[in-house]
N, C-alpha and C positions, 0 to 999 in steps of 0.2 A: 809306419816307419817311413822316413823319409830316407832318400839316397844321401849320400855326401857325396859334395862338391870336387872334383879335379882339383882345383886354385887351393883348397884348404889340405888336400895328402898331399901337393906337391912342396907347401908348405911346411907339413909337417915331417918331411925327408930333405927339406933345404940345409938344418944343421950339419946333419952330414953330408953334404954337398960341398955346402958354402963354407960350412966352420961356424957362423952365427946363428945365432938364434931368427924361428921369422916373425915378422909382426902376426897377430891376428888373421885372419882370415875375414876380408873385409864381407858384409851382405850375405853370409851363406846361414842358413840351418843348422842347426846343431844335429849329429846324428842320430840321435833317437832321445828322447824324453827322458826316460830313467837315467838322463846323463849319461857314467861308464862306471857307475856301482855293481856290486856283484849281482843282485837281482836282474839286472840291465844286460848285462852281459851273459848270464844264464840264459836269459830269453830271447837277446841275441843268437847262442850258440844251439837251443834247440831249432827256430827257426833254420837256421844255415843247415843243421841234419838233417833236417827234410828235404833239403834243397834249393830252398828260394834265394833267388838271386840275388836280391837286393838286401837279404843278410848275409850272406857269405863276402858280398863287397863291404857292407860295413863291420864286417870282422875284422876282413883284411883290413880293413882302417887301424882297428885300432890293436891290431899288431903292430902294424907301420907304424904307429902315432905312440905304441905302447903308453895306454890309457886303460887302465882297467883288468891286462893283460901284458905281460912281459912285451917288450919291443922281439921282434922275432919278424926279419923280413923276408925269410924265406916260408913260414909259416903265412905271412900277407901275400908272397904271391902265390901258392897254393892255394889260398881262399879265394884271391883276385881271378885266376885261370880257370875254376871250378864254374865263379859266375860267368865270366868273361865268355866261357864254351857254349852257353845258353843263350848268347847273343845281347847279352845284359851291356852296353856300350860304357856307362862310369866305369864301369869291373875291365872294361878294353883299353879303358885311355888312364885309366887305374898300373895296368901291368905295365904299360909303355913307358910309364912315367919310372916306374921302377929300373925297369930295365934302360932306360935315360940318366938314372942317377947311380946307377952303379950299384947300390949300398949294398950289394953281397958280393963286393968288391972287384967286381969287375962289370964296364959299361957294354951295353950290348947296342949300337945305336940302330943296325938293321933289323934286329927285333923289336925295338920302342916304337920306329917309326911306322912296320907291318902291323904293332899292336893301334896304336891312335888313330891310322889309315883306316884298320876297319872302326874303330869306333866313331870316327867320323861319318864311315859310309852306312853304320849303323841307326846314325841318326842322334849324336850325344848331344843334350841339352843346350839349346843356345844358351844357357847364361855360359856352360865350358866349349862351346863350341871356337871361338876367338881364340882364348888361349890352347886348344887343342891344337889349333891351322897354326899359329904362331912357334910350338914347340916341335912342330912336323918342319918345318922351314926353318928353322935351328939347327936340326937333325940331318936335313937336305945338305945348309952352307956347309956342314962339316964331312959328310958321308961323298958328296960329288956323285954325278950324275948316275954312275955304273951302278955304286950302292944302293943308289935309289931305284935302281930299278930292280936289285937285286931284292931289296925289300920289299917292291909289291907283288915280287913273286913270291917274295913269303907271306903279303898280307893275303894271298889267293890260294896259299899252301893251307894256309890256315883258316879260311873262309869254309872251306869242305869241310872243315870238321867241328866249323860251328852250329848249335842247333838254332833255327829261328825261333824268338819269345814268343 
């Protein structure tokens, strides 16, 4: 199983963001082979009860992306935070991004940016690494300098209680 990409959930949370639809997810992976059919998603969902990280973020995908699985983005970050806690960095810059777009209706930006700081410092995928730094520095011009540091007191709050992979 392959991870999914940052650029492709932040994508599929732009509708409600932006209001439009987004293109395609340019270069990325598809999440897993079995597509998002119920066999695919079964064995998605026993993987994640085990605990592996890299299914519980691609669960959380596709609650966020509601593919296979009711949209349900409080149900995405529950999965996202599960792997995220394991040090799993997609599942860190996964929850940040959530917490960046608001979609359970309210934006949290000192929590997006504490969550993508550590998946940064986590070590997330150069091909999401660009737009990670870029969506931290979004989050900076709008938060000013105080927030930001209040945030990496939360990304350090929250570093203690992550497990290393």
């Amino acid at each position: 199983m392959k991870p999914f990409t940052l650029v492709a959930l932040f994508m599929a949370i732009a509708p409600s963001v932006t209001g439009s639809a987004p293109a395609e997810p340019l270069g990325h992976e598809p999440l897993y082979s079995a597509s998002d059919d119920a066999a695919g998603v079964e064995a998605l969902q026993i993987k994640a009860a085990q605990g592996k990280p890299e299914a519980l973020n691609s669960l959380g995908i596709l609650y966020a992306q509601g593919k296979g699985l009711p949209r349900d983005y409080g149900a995405a970050a529950r999965y996202f935070r599960q792997s995220a806690l394991q040090g799993y960095a997609p599942a860190m810059a996964n929850l940040g991004f959530l917490y960046e777009s608001g979609v359970d209706g309210r934006r949290d930006y000192r929590e997006a940016y504490a969550w993508l700081l550590l998946a940064v410092s986590a070590g997330i995928a150069d091909r999401d690494h660009d737009v990670t730094v870029f969506r931290m520095g979004m989050l900076a011009e709008r938060m000013g300098r105080l927030k930001v540091s209040a945030a990496e007191a939360r990304a350090k709050q929250i570093a203690a209680t992550v497990n290393s992979p």
